[in-house]
C-alpha positions in Angstrom: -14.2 5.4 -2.3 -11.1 3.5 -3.6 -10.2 -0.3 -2.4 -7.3 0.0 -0.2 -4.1 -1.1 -1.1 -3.6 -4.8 -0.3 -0.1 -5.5 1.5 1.8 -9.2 2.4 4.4 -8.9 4.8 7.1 -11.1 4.3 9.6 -11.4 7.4 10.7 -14.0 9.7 10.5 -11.7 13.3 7.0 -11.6 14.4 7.9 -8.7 16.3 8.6 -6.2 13.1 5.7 -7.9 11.8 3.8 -6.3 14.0 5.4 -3.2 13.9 4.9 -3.0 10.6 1.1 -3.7 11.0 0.8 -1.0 13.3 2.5 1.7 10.8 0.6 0.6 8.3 -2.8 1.0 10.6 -1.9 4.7 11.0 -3.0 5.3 7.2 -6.4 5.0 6.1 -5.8 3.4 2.6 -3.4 0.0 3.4 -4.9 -3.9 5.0 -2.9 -6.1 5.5 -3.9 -9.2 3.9 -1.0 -11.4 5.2 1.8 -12.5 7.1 4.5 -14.8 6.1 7.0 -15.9 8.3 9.4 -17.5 5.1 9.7 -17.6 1.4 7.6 -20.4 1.2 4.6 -18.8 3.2 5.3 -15.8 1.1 4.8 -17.6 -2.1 1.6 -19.2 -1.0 0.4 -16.1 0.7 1.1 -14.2 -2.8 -0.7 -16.6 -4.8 -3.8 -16.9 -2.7 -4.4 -13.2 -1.7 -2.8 -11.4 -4.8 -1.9 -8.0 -3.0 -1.1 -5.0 -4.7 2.3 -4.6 -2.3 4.6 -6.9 -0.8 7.1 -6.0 1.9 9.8 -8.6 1.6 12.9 -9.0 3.7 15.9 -10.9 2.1 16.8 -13.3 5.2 14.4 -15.4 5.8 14.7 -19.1 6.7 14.8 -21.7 4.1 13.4 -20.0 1.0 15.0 -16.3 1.2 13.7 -13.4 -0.3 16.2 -12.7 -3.2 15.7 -16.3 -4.0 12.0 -16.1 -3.8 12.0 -12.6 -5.4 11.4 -14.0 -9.2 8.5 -16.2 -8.0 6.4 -14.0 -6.3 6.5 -11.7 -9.7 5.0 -14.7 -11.6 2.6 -15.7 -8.1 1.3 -11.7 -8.4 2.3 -10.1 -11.4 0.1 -7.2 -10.2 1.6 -7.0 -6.7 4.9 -4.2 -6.4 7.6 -5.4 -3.9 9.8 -3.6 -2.1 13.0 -5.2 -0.4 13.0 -4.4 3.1 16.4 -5.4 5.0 19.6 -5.4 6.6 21.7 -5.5 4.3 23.5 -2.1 2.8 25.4 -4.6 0.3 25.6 -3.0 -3.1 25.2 -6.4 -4.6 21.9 -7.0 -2.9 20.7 -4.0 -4.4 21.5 -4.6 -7.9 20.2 -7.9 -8.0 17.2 -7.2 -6.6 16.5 -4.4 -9.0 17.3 -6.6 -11.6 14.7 -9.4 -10.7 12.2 -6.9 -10.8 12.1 -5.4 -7.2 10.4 -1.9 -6.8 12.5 -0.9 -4.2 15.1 -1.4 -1.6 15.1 0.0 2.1 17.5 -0.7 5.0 15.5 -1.3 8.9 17.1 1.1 10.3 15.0 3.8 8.3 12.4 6.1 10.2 8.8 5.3 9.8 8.5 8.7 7.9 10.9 7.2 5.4 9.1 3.7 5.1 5.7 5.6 4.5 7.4 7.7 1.4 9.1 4.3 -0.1 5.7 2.7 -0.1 4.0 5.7 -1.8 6.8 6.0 -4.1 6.9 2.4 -5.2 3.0 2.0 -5.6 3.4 5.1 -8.0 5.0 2.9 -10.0 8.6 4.6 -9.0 11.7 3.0 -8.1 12.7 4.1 -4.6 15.9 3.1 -3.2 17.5 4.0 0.5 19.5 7.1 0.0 22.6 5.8 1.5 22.4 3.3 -1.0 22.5 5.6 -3.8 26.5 5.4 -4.5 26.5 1.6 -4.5 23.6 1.7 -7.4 25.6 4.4 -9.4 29.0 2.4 -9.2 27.2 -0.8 -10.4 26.6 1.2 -13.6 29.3 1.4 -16.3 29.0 5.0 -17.6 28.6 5.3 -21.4 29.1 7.9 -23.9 26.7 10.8 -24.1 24.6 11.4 -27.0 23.4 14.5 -28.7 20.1 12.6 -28.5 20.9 12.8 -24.7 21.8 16.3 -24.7 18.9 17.4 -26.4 16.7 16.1 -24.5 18.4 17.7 -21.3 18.4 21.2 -22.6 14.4 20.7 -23.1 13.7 20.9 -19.2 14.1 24.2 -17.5 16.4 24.9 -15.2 14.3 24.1 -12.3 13.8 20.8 -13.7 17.1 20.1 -14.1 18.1 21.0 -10.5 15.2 19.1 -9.4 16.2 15.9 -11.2 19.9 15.7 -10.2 18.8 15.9 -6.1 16.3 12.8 -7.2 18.6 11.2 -8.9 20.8 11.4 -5.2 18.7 10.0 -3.7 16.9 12.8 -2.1 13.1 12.7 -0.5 10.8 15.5 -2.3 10.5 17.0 1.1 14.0 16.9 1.1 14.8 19.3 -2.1 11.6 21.4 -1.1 13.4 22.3 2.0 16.9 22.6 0.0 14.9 24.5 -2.7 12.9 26.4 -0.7 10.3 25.0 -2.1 6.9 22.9 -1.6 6.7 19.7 -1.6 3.9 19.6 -4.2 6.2 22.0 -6.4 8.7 19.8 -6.2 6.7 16.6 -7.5 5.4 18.9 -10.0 8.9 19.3 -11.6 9.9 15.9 -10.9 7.1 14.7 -13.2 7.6 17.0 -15.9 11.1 16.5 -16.0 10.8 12.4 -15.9 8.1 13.0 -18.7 9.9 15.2 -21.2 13.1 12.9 -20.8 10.9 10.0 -21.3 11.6 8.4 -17.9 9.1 6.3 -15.6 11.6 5.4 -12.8 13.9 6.6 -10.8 17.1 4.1 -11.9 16.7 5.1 -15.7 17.2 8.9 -14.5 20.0 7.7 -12.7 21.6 5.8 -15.3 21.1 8.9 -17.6 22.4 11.3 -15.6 25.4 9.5 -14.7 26.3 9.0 -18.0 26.2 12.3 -19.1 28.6 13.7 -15.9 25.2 15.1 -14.3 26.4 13.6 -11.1 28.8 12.3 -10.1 29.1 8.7 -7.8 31.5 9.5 -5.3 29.1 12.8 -4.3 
């Protein structure tokens, strides 16, 4: 039987604490290992319990969570952290990614949604709230395609290819299965190969590729 996965929440309102506890309870393979009610708490809760996830919201009092963002990487280098806020500020977003955050998701997301970012981040993916997806893309200066690019492309199948442009969007797997007609499993099936044969491991790279190479577009 695998060790479940270890989880620090980081928030400052007891009461989404606690309802994140709860969510978490419904699956058989999370513990929560800790609370932290600041960035400082986080830090020392990080350091002493070394989780495998840490849900970490970016207002907190004193030490906030972008700000402590860079030391909890060095605290648990092991641990993936996902942003969990507020805040639909493109900025945010981007500078979270770049300090090493797995993932970004507003409060107001269903449970259902929550659930799918955590799964996706601890898969080593990079999940980030749909609605969010423009204000990533317009952060990125597009840059010339390259045969090397195209290439590549023209080695998925078309499936793949249609696959790939609703992730890069933003969209859930469940999501494009139901757009596709599809199954979800199918649909992480061609997401996989498709990520593999392009020589991706997260979801921003795909994004950055496909942007540059007019795949999508930002103001979809």
């Amino acid at each position: 039987m695998n060790s479940p996965v270890r989880v620090l929440l980081a928030d400052d309102h007891a009461v989404l604490r606690s309802g994140l506890r709860l969510l978490l309870s419904t699956q058989d393979d999370f513990e929560v290992v800790g609370e932290a009610g600041s960035g400082i708490e986080a830090l020392e809760l990080a350091a002493s319990q070394q989780p495998d996830l840490i849900l970490l919201d970016l207002s907190m009092p004193g030490l906030g969570g972008l700000e402590a963002l860079p030391s909890l990487r060095r605290r648990a280098p092991r641990a993936r952290i996902l942003i969990l806020t507020m805040h639909e500020d493109p900025q945010y977003l981007q500078q979270v990614l770049k300090n090493g955050a797995a993932g970004y998701v507003l409060k107001k997301a269903a449970d259902v949604e929550l659930l799918s970012a955590v799964r996706a981040v601890l898969r080593g993916e990079v999940y980030v709230h749909p609605s969010m997806t423009r204000g990533l893309l317009e952060g990125m200066l597009p840059e010339e395609e390259t045969s090397d690019d195209l290439q590549r492309w023209s080695t998925l199948s078309e499936r793949e290819q249609e696959v790939l442009r609703q992730v890069a969007y933003g969209y859930t797997s469940s999501q494009i299965a139901t757009a596709l007609n599809l199954s979800a499993k199918t649909v992480e099936t061609y997401r996989a190969r498709g990520l593999e044969k392009l020589g991706f491991t997260d979801r921003v790279s795909l994004v950055r590729f496909a942007l540059r190479n007019g795949l999508i577009s930002a103001v979809e």
